[in-house]
C-alpha positions as a Markdown table, in Angstrom:
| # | Residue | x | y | z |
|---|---|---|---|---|
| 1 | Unk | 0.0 | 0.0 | 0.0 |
| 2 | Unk | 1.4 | 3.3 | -0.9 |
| 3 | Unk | 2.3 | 5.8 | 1.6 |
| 4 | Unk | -0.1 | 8.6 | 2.1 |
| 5 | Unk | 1.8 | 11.3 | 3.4 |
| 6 | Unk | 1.6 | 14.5 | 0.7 |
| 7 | Unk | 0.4 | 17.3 | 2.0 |
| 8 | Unk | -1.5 | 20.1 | -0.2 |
| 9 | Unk | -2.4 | 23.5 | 1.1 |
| 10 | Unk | -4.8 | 26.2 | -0.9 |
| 11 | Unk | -5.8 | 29.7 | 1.0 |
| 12 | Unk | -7.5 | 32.9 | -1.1 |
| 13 | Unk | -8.6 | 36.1 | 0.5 |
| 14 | Unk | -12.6 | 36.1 | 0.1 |
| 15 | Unk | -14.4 | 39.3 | 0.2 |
| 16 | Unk | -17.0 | 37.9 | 2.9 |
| 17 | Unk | -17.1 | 37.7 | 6.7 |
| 18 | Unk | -15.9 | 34.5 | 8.3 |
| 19 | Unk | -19.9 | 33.9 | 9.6 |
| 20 | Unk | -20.7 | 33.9 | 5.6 |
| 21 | Unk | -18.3 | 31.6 | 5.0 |
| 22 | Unk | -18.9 | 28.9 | 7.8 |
| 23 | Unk | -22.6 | 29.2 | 6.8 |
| 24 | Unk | -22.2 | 28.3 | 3.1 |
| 25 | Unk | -20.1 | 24.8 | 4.9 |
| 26 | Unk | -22.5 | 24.4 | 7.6 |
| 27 | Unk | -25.6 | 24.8 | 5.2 |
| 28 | Unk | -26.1 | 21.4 | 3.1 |
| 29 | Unk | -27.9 | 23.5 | 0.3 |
| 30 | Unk | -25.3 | 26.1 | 0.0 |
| 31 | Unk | -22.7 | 23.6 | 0.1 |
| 32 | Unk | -23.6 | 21.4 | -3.0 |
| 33 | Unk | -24.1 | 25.2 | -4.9 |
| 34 | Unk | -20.2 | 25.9 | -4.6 |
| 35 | Unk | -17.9 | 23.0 | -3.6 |
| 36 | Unk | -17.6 | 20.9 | -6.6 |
| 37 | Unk | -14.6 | 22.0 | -9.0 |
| 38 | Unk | -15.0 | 23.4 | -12.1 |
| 39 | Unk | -16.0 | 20.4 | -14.5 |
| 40 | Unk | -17.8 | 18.6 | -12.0 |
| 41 | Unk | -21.4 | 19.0 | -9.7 |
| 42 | Unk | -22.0 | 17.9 | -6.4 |
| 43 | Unk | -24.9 | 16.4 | -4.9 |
| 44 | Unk | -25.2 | 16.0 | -1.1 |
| 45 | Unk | -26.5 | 12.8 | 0.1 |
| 46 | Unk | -26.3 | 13.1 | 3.5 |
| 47 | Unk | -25.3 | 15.6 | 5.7 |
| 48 | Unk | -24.9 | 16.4 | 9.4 |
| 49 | Unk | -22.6 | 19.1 | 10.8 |
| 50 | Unk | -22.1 | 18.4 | 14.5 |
| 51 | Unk | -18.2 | 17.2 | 15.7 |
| 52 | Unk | -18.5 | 13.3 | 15.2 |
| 53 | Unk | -21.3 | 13.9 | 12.5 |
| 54 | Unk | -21.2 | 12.1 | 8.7 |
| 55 | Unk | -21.7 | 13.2 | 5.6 |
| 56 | Unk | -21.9 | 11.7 | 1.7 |
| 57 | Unk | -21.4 | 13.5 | -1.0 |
| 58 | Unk | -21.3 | 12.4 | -4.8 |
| 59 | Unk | -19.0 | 14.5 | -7.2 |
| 60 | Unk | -20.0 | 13.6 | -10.9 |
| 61 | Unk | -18.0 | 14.9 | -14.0 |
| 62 | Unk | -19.7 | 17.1 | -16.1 |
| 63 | Unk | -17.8 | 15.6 | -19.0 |
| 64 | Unk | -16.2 | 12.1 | -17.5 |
| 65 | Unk | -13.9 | 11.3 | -20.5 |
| 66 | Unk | -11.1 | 13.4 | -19.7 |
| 67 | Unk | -11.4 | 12.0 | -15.7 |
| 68 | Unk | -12.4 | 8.9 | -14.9 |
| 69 | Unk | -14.2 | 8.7 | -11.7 |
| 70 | Unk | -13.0 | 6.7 | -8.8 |
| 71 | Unk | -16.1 | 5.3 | -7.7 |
| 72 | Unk | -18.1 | 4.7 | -10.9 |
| 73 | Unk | -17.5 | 5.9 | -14.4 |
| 74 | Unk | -18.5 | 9.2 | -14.1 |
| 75 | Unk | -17.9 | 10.0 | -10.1 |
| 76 | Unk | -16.2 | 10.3 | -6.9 |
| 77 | Unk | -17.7 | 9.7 | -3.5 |
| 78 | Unk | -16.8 | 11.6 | -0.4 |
| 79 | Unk | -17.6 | 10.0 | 2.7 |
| 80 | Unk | -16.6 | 11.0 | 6.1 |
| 81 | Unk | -17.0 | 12.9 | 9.7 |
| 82 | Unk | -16.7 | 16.6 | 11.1 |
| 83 | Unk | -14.0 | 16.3 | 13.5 |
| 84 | Unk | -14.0 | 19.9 | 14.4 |
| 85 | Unk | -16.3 | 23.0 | 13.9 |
| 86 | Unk | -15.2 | 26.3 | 15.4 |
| 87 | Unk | -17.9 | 28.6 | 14.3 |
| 88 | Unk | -16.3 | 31.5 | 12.1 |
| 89 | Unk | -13.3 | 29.7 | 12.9 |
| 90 | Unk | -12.3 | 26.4 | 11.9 |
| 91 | Unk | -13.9 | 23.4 | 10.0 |
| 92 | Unk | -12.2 | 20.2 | 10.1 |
| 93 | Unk | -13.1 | 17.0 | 8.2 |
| 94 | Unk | -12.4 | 13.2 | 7.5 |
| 95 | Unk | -12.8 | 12.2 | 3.5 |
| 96 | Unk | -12.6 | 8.2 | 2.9 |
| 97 | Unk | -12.3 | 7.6 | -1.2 |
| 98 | Unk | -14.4 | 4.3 | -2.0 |
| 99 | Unk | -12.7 | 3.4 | -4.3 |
| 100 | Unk | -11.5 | -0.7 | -5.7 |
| 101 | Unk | -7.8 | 1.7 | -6.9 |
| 102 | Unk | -6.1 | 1.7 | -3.5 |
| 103 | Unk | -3.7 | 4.4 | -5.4 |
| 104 | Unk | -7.7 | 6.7 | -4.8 |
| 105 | Unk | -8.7 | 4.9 | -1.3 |
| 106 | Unk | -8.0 | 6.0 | 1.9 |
| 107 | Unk | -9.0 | 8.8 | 4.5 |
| 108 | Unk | -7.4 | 12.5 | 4.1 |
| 109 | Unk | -7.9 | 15.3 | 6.4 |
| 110 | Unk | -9.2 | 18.6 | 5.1 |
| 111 | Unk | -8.9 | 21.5 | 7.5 |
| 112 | Unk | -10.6 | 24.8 | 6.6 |
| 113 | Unk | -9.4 | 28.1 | 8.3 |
| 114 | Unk | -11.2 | 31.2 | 8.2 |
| 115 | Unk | -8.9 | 34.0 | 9.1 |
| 116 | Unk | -10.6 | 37.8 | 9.5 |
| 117 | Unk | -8.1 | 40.4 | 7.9 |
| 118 | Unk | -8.7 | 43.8 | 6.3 |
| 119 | Unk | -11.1 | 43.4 | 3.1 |
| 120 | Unk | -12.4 | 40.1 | 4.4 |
| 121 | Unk | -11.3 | 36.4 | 5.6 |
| 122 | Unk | -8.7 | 34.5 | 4.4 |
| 123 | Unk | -9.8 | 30.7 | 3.9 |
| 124 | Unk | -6.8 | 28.2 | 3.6 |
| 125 | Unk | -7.7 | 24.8 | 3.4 |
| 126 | Unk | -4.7 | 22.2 | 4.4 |
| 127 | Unk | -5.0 | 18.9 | 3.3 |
| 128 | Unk | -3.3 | 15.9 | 5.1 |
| 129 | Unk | -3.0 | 12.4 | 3.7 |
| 130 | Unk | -3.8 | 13.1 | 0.0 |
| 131 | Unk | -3.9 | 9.1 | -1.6 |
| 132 | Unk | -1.4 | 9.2 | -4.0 |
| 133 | Unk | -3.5 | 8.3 | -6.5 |
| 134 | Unk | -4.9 | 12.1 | -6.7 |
| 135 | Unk | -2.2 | 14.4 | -8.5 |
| 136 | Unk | -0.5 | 17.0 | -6.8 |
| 137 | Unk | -1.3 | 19.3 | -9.5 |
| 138 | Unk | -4.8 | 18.1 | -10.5 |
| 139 | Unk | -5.7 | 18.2 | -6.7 |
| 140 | Unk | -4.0 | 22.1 | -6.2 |
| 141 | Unk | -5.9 | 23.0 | -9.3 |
| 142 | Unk | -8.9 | 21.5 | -7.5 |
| 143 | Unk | -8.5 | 23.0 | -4.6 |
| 144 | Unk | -7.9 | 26.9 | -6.3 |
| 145 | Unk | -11.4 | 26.1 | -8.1 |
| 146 | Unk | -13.1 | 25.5 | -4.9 |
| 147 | Unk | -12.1 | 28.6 | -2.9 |
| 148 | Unk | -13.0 | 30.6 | -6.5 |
| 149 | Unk | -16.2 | 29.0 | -6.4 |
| 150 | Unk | -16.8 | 30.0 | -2.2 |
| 151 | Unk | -15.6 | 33.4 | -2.9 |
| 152 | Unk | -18.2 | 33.9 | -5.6 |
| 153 | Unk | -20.8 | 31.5 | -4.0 |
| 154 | Unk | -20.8 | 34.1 | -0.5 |
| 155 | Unk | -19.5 | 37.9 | -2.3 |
| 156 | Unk | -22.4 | 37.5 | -4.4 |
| 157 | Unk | -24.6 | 36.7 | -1.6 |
């Protein structure tokens, strides 16, 4: 089994307080409007934001013949737990990868910080575990996609 031990980090200033922000994670709705990358749509299966609480969500390709999804042809699963909520603070989650590619399975920690500075917060998500299966700069480019899509998701709120 290969190890896991890349860690990727993100962060963009978002013209929004750090309350707007942890409401569009906290909000099931609002969060299957702006997480998905660019090229792909999310739908929230399940969803429950309390520290030990689960969550499922599907992320299909809008296009899967460029990227092959992990847990079906056209998909990725994300499956985990809140293991931290600090209210205009801090959001910190388990992701597990179904997936039959052990290169795509495994658990990765994703910590969101929402730092208030002059013109608005600073989110920087850090990302512990990453399976090697996921490229560095597929997942960076993933990662930058997301934070554009919270900062126009909440500014234009």
């Amino acid at each position: 089994m290969p190890a896991r031990t890349r860690t990727d980090t993100a962060s963009r200033l978002v013209r929004a307080s750090p309350g707007a922000i942890y409401h569009a994670f906290i909000d099931a709705a609002s969060l299957g409007r702006w997480l998905a990358p660019q090229g792909m749509h999310a739908r929230i299966e399940h969803f429950e934001p309390v520290i030990g609480g689960s969550y499922r969500i599907v992320l299909s390709y809008d296009d899967p013949a460029g990227a092959p999804g992990k847990a079906t042809a056209d998909s990725d699963v994300a499956e985990g737990r809140f293991v931290d909520l600090v209210p205009c603070e801090r959001i910190v989650w388990e992701v597990s990868f179904p997936s039959d590619d052990p290169a795509f399975a495994g658990t990765m920690t994703m910590a969101w910080r929402l730092d208030e500075v002059r013109g608005g917060t600073e989110v920087t998500i850090h990302c512990e575990n990453v399976p090697a299966g996921i490229g560095k700069e597929d997942h960076d480019a993933g990662l930058r996609s997301t934070l554009e899509n919270l900062a126009h998701f909440v500014e234009a709120a």
